[in-house]
Backbone as ProteinMPNN parsed JSONL, in Angstrom:
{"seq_chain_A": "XXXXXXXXXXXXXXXXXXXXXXXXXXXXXXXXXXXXXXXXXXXXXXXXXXXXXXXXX", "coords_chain_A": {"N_chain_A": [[3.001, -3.457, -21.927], [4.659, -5.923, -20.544], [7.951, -6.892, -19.399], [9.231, -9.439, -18.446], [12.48, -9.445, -17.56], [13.361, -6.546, -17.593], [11.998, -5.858, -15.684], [12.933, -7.429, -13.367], [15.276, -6.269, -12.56], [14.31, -3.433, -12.487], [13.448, -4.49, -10.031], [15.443, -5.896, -8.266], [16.825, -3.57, -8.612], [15.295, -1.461, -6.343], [14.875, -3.057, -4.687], [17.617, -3.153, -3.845], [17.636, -0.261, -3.014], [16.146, -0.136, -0.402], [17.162, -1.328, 0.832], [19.249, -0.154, 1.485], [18.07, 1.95, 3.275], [17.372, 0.248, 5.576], [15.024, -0.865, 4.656], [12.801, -3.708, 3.772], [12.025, -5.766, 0.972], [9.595, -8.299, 0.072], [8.936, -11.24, -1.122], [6.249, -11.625, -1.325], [5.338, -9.419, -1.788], [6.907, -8.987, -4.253], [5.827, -11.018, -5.87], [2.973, -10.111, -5.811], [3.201, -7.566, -7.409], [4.277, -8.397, -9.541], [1.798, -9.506, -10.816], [0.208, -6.953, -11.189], [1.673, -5.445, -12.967], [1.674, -7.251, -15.19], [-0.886, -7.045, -15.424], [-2.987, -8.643, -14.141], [-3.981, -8.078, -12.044], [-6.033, -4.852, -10.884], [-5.352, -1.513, -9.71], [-6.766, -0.642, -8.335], [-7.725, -3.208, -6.944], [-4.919, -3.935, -6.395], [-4.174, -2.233, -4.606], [-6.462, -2.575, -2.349], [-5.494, -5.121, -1.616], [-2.769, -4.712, -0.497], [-3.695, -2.769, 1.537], [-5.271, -4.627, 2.957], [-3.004, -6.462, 4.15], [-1.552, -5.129, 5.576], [-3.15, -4.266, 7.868], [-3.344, -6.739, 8.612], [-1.1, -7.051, 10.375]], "CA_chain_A": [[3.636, -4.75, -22.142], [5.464, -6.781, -19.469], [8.872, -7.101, -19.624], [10.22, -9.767, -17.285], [14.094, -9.282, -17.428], [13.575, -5.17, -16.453], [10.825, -5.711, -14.253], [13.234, -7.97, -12.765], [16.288, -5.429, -13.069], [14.008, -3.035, -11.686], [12.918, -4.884, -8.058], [16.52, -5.696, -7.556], [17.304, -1.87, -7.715], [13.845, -0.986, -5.672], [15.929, -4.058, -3.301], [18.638, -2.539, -3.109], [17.252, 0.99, -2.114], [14.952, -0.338, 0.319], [18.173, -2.029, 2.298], [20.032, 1.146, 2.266], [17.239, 2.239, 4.401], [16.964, -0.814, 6.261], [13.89, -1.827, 4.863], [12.657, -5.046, 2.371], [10.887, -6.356, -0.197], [9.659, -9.772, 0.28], [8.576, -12.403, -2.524], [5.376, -11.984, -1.752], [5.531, -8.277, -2.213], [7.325, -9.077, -5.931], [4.486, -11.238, -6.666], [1.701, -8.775, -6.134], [3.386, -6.284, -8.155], [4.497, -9.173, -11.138], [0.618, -9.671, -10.969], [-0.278, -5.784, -11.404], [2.383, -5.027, -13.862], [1.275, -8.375, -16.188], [-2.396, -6.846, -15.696], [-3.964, -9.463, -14.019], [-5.205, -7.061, -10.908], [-5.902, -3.441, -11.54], [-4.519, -0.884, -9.055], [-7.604, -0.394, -6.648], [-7.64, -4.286, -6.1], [-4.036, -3.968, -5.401], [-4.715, -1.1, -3.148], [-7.194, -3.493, -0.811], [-4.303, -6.455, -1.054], [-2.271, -4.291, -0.216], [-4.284, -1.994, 2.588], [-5.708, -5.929, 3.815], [-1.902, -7.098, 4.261], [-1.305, -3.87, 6.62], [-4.075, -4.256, 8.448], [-3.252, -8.074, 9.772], [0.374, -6.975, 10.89]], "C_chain_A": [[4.565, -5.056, -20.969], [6.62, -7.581, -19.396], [10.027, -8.169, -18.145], [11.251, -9.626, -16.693], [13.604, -7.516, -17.35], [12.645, -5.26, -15.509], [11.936, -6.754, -13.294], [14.665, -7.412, -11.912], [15.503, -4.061, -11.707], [13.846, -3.165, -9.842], [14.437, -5.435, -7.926], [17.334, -4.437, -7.527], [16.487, -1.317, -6.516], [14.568, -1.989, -4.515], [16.688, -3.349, -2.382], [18.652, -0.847, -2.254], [16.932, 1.187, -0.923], [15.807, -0.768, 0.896], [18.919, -1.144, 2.451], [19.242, 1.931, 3.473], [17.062, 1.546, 5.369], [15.905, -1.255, 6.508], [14.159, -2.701, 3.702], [11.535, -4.967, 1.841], [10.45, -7.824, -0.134], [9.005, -9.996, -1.219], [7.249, -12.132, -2.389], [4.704, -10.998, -2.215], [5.734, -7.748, -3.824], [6.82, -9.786, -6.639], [3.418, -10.582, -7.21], [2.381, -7.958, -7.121], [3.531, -6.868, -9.582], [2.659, -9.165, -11.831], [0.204, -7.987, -11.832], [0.783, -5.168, -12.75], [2.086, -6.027, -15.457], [-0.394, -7.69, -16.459], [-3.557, -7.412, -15.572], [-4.581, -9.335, -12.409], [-5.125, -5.804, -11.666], [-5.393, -2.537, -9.817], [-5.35, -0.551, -7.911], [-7.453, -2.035, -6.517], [-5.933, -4.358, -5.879], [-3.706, -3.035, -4.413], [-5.289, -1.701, -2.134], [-6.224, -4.366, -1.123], [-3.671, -5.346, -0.412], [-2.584, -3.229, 1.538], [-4.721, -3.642, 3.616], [-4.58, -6.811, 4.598], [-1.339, -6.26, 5.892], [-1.709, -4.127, 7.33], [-3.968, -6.002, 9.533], [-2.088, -7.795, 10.208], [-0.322, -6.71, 12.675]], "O_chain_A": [[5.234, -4.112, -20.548], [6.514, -8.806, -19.333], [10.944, -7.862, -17.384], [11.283, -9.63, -15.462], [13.497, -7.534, -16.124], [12.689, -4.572, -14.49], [11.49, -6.766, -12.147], [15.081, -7.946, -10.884], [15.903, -3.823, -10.567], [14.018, -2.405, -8.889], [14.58, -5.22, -6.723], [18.247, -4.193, -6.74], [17.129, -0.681, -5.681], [14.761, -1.485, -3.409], [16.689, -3.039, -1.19], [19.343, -0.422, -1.328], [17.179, 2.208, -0.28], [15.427, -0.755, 2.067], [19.454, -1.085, 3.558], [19.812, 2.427, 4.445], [16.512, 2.135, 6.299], [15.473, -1.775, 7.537], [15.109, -2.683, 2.919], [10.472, -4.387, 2.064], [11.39, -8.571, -0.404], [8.699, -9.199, -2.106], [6.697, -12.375, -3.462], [3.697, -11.17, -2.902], [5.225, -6.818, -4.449], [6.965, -9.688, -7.857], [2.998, -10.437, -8.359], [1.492, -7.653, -7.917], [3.149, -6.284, -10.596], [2.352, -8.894, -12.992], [-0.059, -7.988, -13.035], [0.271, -4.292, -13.448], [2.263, -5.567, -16.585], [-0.987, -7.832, -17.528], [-4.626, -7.229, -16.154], [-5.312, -10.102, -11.783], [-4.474, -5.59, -12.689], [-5.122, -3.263, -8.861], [-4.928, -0.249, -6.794], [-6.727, -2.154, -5.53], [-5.698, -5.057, -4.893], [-2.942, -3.241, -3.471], [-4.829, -1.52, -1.007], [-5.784, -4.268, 0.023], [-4.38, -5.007, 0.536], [-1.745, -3.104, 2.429], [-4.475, -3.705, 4.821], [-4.886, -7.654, 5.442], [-0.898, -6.755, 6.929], [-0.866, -4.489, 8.15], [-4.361, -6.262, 10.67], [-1.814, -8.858, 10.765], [0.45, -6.569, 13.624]]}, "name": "protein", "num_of_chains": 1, "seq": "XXXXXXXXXXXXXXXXXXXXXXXXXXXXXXXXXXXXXXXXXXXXXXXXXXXXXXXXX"}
């Protein structure tokens, strides 16, 4: 089940980790994952978004 308010709780801790390191999370980053956590990819198609996103940098 898909809990907006901690999934939301969550990616601003996963935020804030990721800037102690001096890296980010972008929006479009906390889309894909709202998507995969709601259940509307499964985890190998967010594996190729994710591997296809890499790959154009």
């Amino acid at each position: 089940m898909f809990n907006e308010e901690v999934f939301n709780f969550d990616i601003n801790n996963i935020k804030n980790d990721l800037a102690m390191e001096g890296l980010s999370i972008s929006e479009e980053d906390v889309s894909l994952f709202k998507q995969f956590a709601s259940e509307e990819i499964d985890m190998p198609n967010l594996i190729e978004t994710i591997k296809s996103e890499i790959n154009e940098i």
